[in-house]
VOGU-3710 file (C-alpha; in Angstrom, 3 decimals, decimal comma):
1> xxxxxxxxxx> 11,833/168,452/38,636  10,053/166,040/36,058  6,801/166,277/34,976  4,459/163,646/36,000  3,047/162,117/33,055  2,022/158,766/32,051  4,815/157,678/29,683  4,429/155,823/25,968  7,025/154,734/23,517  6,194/155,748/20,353
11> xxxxxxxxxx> 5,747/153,120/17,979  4,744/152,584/14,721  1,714/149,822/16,056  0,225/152,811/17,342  -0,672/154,356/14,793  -2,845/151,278/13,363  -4,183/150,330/16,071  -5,615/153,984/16,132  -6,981/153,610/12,634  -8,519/150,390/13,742
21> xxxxxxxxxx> -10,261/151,321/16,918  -11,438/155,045/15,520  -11,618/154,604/11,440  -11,907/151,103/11,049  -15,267/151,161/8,617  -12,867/153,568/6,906  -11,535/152,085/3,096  -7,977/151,238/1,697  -8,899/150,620/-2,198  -5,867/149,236/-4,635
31> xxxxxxxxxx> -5,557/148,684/-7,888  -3,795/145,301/-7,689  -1,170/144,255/-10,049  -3,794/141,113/-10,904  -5,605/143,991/-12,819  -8,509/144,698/-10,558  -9,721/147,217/-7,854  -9,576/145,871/-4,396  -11,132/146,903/-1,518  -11,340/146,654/2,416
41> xxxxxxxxxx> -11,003/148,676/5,656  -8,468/149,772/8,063  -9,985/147,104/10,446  -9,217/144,584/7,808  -5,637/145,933/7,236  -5,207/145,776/11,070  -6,135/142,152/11,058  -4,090/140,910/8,155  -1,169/142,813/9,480  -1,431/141,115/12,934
51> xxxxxxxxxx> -1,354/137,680/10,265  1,789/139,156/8,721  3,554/139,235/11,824  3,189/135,669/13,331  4,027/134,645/9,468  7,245/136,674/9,721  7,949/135,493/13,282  6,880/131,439/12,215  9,778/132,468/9,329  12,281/133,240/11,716
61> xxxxxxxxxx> 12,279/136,804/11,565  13,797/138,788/15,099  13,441/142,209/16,288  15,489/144,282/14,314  15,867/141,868/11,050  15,515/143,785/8,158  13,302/142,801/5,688  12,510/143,751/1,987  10,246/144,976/-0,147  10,250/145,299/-4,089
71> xxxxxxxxxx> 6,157/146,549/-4,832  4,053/149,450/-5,316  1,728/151,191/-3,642  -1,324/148,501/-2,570  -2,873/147,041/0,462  -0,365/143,936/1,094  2,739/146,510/1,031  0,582/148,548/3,691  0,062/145,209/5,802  3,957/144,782/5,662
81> xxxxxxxxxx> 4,744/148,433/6,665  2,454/147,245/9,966  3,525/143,556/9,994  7,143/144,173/10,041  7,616/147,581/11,407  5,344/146,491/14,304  6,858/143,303/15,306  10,686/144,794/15,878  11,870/144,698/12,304  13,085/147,060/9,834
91> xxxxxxxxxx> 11,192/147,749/6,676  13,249/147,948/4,036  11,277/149,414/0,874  13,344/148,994/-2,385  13,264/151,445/-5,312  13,073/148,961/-8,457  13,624/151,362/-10,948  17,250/151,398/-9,729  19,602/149,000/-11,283  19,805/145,228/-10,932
101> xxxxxxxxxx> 23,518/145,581/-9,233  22,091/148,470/-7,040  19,609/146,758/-6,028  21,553/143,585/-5,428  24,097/145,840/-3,565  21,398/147,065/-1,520  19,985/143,753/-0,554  22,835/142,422/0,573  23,710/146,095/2,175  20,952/145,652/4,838
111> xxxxxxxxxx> 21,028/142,252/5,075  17,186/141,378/4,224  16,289/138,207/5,448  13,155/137,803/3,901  12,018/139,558/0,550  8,403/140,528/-0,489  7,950/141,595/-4,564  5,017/142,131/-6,567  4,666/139,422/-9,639  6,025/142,794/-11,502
121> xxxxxxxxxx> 9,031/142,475/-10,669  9,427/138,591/-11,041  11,543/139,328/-13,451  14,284/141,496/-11,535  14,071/139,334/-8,263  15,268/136,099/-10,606  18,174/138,199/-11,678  19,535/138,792/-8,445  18,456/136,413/-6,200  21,199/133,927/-6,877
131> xxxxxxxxxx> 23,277/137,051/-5,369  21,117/137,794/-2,572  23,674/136,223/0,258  21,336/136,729/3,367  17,863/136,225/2,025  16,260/133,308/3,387  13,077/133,101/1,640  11,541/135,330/-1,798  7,516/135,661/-1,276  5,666/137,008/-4,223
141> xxxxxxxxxx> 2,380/139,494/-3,107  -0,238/137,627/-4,855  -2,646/134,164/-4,178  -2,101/130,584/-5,147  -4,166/130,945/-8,241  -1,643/133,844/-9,171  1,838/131,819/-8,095  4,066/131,964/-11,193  5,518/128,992/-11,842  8,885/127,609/-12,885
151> xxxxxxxxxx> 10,511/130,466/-11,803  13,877/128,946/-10,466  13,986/130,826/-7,248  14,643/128,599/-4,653  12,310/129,166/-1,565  9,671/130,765/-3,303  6,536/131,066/-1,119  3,243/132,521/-1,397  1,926/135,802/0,352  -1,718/134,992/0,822
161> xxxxxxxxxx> -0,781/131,470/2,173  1,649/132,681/5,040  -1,128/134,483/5,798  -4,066/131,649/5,706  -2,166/129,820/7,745  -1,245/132,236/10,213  -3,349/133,514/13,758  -4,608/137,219/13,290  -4,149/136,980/17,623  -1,179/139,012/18,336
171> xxxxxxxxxx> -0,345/141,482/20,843  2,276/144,257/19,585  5,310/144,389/21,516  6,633/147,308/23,091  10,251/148,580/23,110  12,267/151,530/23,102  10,950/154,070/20,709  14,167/154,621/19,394  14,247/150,977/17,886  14,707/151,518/14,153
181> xxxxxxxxxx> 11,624/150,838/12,322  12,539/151,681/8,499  15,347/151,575/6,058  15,422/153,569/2,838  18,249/153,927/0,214  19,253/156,915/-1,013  18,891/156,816/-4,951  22,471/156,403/-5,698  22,909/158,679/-8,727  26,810/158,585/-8,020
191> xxxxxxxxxx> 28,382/155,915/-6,259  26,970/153,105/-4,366  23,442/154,422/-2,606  23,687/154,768/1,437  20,601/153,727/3,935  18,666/156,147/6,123  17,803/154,103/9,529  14,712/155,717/10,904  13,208/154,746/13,975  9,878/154,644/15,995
201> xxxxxxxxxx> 10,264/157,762/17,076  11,490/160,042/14,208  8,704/158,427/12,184  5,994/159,061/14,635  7,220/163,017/15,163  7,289/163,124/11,584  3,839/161,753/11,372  2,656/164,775/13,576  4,405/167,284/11,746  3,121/166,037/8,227
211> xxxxxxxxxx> -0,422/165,947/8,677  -0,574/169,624/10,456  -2,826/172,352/8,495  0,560/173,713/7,195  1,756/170,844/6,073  -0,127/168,427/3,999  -3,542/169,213/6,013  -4,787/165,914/6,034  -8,486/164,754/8,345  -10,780/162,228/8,778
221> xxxxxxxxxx> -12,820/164,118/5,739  -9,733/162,943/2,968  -9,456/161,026/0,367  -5,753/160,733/-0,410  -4,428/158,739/-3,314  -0,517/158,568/-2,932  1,366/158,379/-6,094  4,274/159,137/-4,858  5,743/155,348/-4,444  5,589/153,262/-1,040
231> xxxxxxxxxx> 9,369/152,741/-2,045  10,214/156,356/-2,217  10,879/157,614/1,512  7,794/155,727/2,360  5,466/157,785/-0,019  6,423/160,772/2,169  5,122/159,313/5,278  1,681/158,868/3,830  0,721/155,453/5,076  0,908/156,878/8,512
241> xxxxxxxxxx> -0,587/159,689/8,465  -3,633/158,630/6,895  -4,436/156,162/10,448  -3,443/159,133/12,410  -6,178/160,994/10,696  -8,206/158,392/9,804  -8,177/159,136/6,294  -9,547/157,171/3,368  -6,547/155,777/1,027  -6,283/155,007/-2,767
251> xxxxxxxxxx> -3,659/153,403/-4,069  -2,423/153,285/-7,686  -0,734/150,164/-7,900  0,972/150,066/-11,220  -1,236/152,025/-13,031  0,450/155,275/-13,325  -0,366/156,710/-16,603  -2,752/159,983/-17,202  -5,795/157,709/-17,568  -5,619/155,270/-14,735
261> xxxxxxxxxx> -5,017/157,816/-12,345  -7,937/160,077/-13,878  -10,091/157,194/-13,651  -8,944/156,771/-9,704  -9,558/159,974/-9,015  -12,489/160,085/-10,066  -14,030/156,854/-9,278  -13,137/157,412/-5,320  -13,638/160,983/-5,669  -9,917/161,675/-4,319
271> xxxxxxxxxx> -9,598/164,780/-2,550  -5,853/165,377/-1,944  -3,087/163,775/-3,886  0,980/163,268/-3,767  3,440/163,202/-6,445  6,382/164,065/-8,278  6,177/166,679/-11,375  6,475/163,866/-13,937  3,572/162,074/-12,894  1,069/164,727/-12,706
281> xxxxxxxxxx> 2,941/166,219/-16,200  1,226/162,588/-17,815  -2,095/163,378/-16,037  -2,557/166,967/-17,024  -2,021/165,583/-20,754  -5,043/163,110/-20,247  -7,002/165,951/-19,458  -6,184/168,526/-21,840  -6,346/165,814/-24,623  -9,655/164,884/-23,224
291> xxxxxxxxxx> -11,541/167,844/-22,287  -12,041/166,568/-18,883  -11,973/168,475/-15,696  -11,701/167,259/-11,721  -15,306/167,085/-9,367  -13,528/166,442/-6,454  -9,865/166,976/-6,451  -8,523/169,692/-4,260  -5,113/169,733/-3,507  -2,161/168,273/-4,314
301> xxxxxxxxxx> 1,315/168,153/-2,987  4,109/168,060/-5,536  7,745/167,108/-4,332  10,997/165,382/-5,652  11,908/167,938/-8,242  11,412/171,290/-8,144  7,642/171,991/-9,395  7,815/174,253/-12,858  5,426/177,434/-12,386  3,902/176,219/-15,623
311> xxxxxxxxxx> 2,532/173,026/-13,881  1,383/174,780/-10,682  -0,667/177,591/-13,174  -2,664/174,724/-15,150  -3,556/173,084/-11,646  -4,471/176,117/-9,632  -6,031/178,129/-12,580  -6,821/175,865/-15,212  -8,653/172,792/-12,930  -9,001/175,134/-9,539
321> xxxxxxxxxx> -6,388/172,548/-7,453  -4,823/173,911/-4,889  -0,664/173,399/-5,382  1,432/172,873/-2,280  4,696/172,588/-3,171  7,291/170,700/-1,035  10,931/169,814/-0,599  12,665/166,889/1,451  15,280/164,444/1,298  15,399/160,732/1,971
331> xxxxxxxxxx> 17,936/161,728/5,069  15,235/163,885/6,161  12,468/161,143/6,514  11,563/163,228/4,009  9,688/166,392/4,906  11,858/169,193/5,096  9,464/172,434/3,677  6,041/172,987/2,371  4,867/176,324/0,450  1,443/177,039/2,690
341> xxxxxxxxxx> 0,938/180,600/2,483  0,383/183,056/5,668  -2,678/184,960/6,096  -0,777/188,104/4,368  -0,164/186,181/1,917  -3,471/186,133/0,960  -3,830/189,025/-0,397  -1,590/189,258/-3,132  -2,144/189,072/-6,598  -1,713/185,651/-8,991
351> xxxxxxxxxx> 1,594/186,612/-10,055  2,860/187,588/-6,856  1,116/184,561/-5,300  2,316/182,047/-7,847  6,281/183,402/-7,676  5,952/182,722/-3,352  4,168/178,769/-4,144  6,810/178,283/-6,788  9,656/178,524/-3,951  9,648/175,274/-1,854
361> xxxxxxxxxx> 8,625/176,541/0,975  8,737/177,196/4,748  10,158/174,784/7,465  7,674/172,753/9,513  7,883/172,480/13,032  10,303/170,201/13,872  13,105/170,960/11,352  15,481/173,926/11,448  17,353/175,511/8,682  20,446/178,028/7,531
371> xxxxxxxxxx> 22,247/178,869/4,470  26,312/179,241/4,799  28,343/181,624/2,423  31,466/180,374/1,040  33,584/181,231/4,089  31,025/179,257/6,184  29,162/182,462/7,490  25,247/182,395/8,202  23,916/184,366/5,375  20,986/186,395/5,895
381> xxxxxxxxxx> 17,251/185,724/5,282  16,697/188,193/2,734  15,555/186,052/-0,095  18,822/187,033/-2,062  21,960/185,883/-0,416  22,371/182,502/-1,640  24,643/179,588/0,032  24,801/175,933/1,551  21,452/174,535/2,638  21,748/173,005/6,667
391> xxxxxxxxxx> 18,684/171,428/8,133  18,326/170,300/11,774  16,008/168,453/13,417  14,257/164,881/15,202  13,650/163,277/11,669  17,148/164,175/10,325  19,965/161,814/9,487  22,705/161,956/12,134  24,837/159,070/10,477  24,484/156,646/7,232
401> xxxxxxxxxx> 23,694/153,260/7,590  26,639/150,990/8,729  28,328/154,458/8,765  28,988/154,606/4,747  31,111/157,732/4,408  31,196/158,831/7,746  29,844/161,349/9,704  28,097/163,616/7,475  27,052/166,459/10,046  29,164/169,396/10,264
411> xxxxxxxxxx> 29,330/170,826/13,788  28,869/174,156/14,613  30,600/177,019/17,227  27,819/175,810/19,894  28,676/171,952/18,949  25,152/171,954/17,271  25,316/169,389/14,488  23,696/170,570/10,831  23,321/168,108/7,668  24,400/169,511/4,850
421> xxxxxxxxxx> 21,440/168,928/2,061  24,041/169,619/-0,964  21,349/171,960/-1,826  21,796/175,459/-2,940  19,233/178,152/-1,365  17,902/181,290/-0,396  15,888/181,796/2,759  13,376/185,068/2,515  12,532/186,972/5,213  8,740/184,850/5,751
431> xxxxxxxxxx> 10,589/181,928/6,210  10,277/180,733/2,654  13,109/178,780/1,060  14,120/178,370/-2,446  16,296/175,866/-4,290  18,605/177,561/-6,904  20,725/174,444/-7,705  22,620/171,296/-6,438  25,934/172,192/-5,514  26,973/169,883/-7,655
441> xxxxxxxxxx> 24,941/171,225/-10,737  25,648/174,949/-9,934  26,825/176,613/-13,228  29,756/179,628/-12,280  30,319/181,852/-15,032  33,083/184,629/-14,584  32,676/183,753/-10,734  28,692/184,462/-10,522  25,735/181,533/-10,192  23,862/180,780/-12,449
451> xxxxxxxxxx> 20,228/178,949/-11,070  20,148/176,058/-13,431  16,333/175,653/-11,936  15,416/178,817/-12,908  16,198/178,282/-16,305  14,798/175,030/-16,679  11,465/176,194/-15,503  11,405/179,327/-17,843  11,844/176,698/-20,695  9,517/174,309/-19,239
461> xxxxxxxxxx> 7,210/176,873/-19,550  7,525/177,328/-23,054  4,569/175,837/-25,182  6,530/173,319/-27,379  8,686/172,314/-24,676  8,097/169,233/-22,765  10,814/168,801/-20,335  14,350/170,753/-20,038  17,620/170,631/-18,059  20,630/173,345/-18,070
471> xxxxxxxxxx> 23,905/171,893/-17,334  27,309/173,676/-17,593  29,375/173,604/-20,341  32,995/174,649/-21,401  33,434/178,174/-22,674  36,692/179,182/-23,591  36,446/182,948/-21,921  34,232/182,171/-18,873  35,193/179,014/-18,022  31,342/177,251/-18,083
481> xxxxxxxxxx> 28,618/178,738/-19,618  24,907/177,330/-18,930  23,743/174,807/-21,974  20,156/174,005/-22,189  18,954/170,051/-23,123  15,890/170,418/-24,178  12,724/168,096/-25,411  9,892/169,019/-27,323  6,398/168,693/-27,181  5,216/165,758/-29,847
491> xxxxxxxxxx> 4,437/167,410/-32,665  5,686/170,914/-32,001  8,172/173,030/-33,897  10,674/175,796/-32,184  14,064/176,802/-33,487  16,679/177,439/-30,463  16,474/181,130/-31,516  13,014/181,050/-30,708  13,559/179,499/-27,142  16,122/181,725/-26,537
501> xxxxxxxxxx> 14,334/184,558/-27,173  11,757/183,344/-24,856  13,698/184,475/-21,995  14,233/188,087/-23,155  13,206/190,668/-20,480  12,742/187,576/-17,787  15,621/186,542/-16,325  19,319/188,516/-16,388  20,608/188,694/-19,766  23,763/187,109/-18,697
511> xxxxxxxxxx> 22,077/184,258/-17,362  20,411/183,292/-21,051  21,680/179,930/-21,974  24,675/180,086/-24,712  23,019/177,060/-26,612  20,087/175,029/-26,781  20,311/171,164/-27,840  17,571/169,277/-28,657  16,852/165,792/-27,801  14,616/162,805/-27,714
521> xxxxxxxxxx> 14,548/162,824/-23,949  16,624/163,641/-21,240  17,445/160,970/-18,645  15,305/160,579/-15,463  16,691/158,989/-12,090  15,000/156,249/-10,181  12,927/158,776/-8,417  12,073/161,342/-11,758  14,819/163,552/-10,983  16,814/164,514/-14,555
531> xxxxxxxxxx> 20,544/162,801/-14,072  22,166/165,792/-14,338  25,557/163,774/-14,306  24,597/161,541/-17,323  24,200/165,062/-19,228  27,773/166,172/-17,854  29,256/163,238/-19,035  26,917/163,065/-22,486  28,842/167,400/-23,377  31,646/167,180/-21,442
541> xxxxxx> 33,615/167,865/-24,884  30,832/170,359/-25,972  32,713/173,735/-25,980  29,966/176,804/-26,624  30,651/179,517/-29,077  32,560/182,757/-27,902
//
């Protein structure tokens, strides 16, 4: 027997046309790459995005064209998540910190029909869009007054004019909620990057699960300023949730340094902000080097890398900001866990408190997880046994775009499938999971782990250290030994005795790093994560003392 409710795809539309009809006095205030602060109202972004759509359509764009996007966070990449996403199409948001021939790759990939850039990136799109097979037309996010000129791109069109000359009358169209409604490429730190196809439906559920009080605990009362880039797994779902809630939005634009974002915050008294451990790293410079101190910030949810204890100390006890710390992956839409404590949690002291926020935290609904042994068995939930990450769930990848490298689910006894993260983890007995290492980055010395994380955030944690990463490296007895890369702090002085002896007495002796190199900086990935592989390859003739 079926239950007799009405029934409603869900679609992406819906979710502005909520913000419009509930919140739509409610403000969306950018810092536009033209160097100024602009502002307007969900209402606004409603209407404009209703513009964006008959421009796409008078273009030639179809349901399920894909269409891309090379810009940061701002109002007109907002409009287009609406614009396109609601009409049929596929959003396609491009990391441009990834290479030209990525990004070219990727481009022609997905087949983009139509790309959108911010005058930021003029430069990259007249590098590859002589090699951009399927795009029909290049539109740069700015006004006439703004157009560059001379640029050579052939087809170059305007943003603001498509929409001038385009009717803000348009009904949104409904289809099957399964219709894909995004695209997002994996960052491609080995090999060519593969494309996560989300639809109207996984986006939607993972809308729900993301603004829940366990997750990022987002209202009507918010004001959320998402760092985290519009290009990055679509800020983490951000966009939406904010007209789900209602919530007013800040976005950074280009202006990611310590200051600007100090000055944001501030300005539009942010409540709750997103990021990745390098960005906030700049920011809680600016305010140690200026004395200055937050009057409205309360939360923030740090993801992408694992979140050093040192960072989450200064926030929570230095400026009294709340740290929730979160893991996901771009084939997981991307929330996959979120540290919110349980009521016995509560009670514990800072230490104990601080160890249980460092891990990355508890599943939200929605999303299902186990750790394998090296024989495939289901290791307990102890917070010891450590194995093969496995997630489940309606906002998990099934299969690669176009099917690039096949089927990556493995299938269990009960014919359940389970994507393997490539993550290394324990899974304690509150729920609360912990990344040791990348399976690929796990250092095995005399056939025990190493955590290569741990490490790194015991260094990090050192005063004159500014950024670390262990790696293995050859030992002629135990086969790999951990080697730490390590930066310092401008200015400071520390001898690699010195660091080393920093970890006396806090992790297992045997686990203390054979060497410590230091360098100018260690290499960052397209989405801050340290290129562990670029380190590899940079001591893979280092052999450490016996």
């Amino acid at each position: 027997m079926n239950g007799l409710m009405l029934q409603k795809q869900l679609l992406i539309s819906s979710l502005i046309v909520h913000a419009d009809r509930h919140h739509g006095d409610t403000e969306i205030v950018s810092r536009r790459v033209e160097g100024d602060i602009h502002r307007y109202t969900f209402r606004d972004c409603h209407r404009r995005a209703r513009q964006m759509a008959n421009a796409l359509t008078s273009l030639g764009i179809r349901p399920s064209d894909r269409v891309g996007t090379l810009a940061w966070n701002g109002y007109r990449h907002m409009e287009l998540y609406y614009g396109i996403s609601g009409m049929g199409a596929v959003m396609h948001t491009i990391n441009p910190r990834l290479h030209a021939d990525q990004i070219a790759y990727i481009v022609d990939h997905a087949e983009d029909q139509v790309l959108f850039f911010d005058l930021t990136f003029l430069p990259l799109v007249k590098t590859i869009a002589g090699r951009c097979k399927t795009v029909k037309a290049f539109v740069a996010m700015t006004d006439r007054a703004h157009m560059p000129l001379d640029t050579g791109i052939a087809n170059l069109l305007c943003y603001e004019d498509l929409l001038e000359r385009s009717s803000s009358t348009y009904v949104w169209p409904n289809f099957d909620e399964d219709t894909a409604c995004a695209l997002c490429y994996t960052s491609g730190t080995t090999g060519n990057p593969k494309g996560v196809l989300y639809s109207h439906r996984s986006s939607l559920l993972h809308t729900f699960a993301a603004a829940l009080p366990d997750a990022l605990n987002c209202s009507a009362r918010d004001v959320i300023l998402p760092v985290v880039p519009m290009f990055h797994v679509n800020a983490w779902g951000i966009p939406y949730v904010a007209c789900m809630v209602g919530a007013k939005l800040v976005f950074p634009g280009p202006g990611l340094d310590g200051q600007a974002l100090y000055e944001l915050v501030e300005a539009e008294q942010v409540t709750f902000a997103a990021g990745v451990p390098t960005v906030w790293q700049g920011l809680l410079t600016w305010l140690e080097q200026g004395g200055l101190n937050f009057s409205t910030l309360k939360r923030t949810v740090i993801g992408g890398a694992a979140c050093p204890p040192a960072m989450l100390h200064t926030f929570q006890d230095g400026y009294g900001v709340e740290v929730l710390h979160a893991w996901g992956m771009t084939e997981l839409s991307p929330l996959g866990t979120i540290g919110a404590l349980k009521a016995r949690h509560l009670a514990l002291g800072p230490e104990d408190r601080c160890a249980l926020q460092s891990k990355q935290g508890r599943a939200v609904f929605g999303v299902d997880m186990k750790i394998l042994g090296e024989n495939g068995q289901e290791l307990p939930w102890d917070g010891v046994s450590s194995g093969d990450l496995l997630v489940r769930g309606p906002w998990v990848v099934r299969n690669y775009f176009r099917n690039e490298g096949g089927n990556p689910l493995r299938i269990d006894a009960d014919a359940h499938g389970w994507f393997p993260t490539g993550d290394i983890a324990t899974i304690d007995a509150d729920g609360f999971m912990q990344i040791t290492d990348r399976s690929k980055d796990v250092i095995k010395s005399g056939g025990e782990w190493i955590s290569s994380i741990e490490i790194e955030n015991l260094a990090a944690a050192h005063p004159a250290i500014a950024s670390a990463a262990c790696i293995a490296a050859k030992h002629m007895k135990w086969d790999e030994r951990p080697l730490l890369v390590a930066v310092k702090q401008p200015g400071a002085q520390v001898t690699a005795e010195e660091l080393l002896a920093f970890f006396e007495g806090k992790i297992a002796k045997w686990w203390t790093p054979d060497a410590v190199v230091f360098v100018d900086a260690v290499p960052l990935g397209a989405t801050g994560k340290v290129l562990k592989n670029q380190l590899r390859e940079a001591f893979q003739d280092y052999l450490l003392p016996t």
